[in-house]
Structures are given as C-alpha cells and as structure tokens.
N, C-alpha and C positions, 0 to 999 in steps of 0.2 A: 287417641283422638275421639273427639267427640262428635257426633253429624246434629245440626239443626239447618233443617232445611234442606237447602242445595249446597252447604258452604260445610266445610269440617273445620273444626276450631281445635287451637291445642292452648295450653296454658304459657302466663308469661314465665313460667319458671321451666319448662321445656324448653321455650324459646333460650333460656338463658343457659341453661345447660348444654343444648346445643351449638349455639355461640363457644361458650369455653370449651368445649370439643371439637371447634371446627370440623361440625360432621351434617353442614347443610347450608345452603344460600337462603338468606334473608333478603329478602324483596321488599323494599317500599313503592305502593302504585298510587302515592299518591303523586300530586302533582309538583314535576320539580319548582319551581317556582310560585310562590314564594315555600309551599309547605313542608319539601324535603331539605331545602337550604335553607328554612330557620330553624331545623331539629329534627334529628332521624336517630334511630339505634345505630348505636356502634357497628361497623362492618355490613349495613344494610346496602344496597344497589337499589339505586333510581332506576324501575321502569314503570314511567305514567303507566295507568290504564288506559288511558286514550291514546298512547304510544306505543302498545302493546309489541303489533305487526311489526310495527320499524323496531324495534331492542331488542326483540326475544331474542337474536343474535349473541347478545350479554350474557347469556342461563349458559349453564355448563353443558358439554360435548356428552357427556356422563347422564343419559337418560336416569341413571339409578339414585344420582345425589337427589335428598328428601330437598321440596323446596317450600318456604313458607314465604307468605305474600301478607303484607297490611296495608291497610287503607284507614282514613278518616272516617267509614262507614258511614252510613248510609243518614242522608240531613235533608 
C-alpha cells in the first residue's frame, strides 16, 4: 500500500488479484444511482458514502477481512 495523504491506495492489479482470490470486500461508495447501476467491478457492494451509517451492516462480521473502497474521486 501506498499512503498519500490521509487515504492509502493499492494498485488495480492487487485489486484484481484479490478479486480472483477472494480474499477481500470490494466497496463501491459511490452512489447507487445512477453510478453503481450503470457500472461497477465485478463482485463490488453498493455502499454510498453518504449511506455509510445505514450499510455498514453489509461489511463482514470478520473485523480481519482486508477491505477496499472506490469512489468517482474527488470533482
């Protein structure tokens, strides 16, 4: 992982590696409509950031599973 700033970033090819290991949740915070439901990665979960509070229920029980979160970043 890389840190800039207050945010740590990892590569899309980690991202992808992990995918085909299923050995981590992949978050989409961006917003479900329209931007999660015209295109998301494979095996992502919808939680808006603005819906954070009310989903976090969705994130696994398993404090230890690695979790990665994208967004549309910053416009």
């Amino acid at each position: 992982m890389k840190a800039k700033g207050n945010y740590a970033a990892v590569s899309a090819e980690y991202v992808a590696a992990q995918i085909e290991k299923n050995t981590m949740v992949l978050v989409d915070s961006r917003p479900k409509k329209p931007k999660y439901d015209k295109g998301h990665i494979p095996t992502a979960m919808s939680i808006p950031d603005s819906q954070f509070e009310a989903l976090k229920g969705k994130l696994p029980a398993d404090k230890t599973t690695p979790l990665v979160f994208y967004c549309g970043g910053f416009t």
